[in-house]
C-alpha positions in Angstrom: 53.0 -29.5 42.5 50.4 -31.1 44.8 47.0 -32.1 44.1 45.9 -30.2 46.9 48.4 -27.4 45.1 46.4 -27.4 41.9 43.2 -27.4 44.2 44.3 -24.1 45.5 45.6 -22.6 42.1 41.7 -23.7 40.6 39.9 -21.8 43.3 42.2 -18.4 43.4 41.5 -18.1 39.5 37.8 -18.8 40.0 37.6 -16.6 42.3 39.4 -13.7 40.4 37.2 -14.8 37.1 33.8 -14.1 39.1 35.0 -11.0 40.7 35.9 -10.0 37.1 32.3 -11.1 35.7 30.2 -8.8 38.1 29.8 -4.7 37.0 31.2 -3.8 40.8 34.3 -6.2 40.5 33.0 -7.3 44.1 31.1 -10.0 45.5 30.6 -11.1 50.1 32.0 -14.6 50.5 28.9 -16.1 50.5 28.6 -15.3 47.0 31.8 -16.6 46.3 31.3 -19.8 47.8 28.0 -20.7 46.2 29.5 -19.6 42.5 32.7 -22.2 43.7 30.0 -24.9 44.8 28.5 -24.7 40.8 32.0 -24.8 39.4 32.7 -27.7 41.7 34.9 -26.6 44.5 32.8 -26.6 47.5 34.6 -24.7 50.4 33.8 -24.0 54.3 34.1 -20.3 55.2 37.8 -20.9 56.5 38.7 -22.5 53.6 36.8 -19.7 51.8 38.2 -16.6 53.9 42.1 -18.3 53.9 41.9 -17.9 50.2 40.9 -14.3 50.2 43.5 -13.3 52.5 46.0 -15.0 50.6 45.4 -13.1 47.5 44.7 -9.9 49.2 48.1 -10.5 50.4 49.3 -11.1 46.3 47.4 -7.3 46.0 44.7 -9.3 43.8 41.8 -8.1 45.8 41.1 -6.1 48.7 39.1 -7.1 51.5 36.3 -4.7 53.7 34.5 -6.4 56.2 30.7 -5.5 56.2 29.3 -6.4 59.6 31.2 -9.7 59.7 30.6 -10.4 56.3 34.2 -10.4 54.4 33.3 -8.6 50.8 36.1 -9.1 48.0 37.0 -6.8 45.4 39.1 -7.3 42.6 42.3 -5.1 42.0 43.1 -4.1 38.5 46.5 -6.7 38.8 43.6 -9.3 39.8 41.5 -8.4 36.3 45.2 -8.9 34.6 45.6 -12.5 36.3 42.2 -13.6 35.6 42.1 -12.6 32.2 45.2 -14.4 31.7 47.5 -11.3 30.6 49.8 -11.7 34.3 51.2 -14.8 35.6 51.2 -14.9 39.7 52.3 -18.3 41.5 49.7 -20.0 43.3 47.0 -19.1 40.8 46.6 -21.3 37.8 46.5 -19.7 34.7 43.3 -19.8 32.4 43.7 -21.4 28.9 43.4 -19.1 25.4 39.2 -20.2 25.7 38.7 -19.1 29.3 39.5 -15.7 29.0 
């Protein structure tokens, strides 16, 4: 696997784990981005908006757009990844003290 591989595996799991942490399993991507930012990962809105599609497209979110604004929310298979208890390629999975 890559570097820019394990890059990409980091962010999709952050991503799921901070959808998972708010009471509406939902956050806009500029939320995401500035949560990313703290854990280290800064992103551009492509960068940030490619990610979402992709695991929209691995049915771990689903994606609205509100008034050009791309708002993510996580699916119950997302809550499963992030917590560790589903394996998906292309998302790294969280260690026994992350979940």
């Amino acid at each position: 696997m890559s570097f820019a591989d394990l890059i990409a595996a980091d962010i999709r799991l952050a991503v799921l784990q901070i959808l998972a942490q708010d009471a509406g399993y939902a956050h806009n991507e500029m939320v995401l981005r500035a949560a990313l930012r703290e854990l280290g990962h800064a992103v551009s809105r492509d960068r940030m908006r490619t990610e979402l599609h992709w695991l929209s497209e691995q049915l771990l979110v689903t994606l609205a757009d509100a008034g050009g604004v791309v708002v993510a929310r996580l699916t119950d298979r997302g809550e499963d990844v992030a917590g560790g208890r589903s394996v998906v390629p292309g998302v790294r999975r969280p260690g026994p003290e992350e979940c």
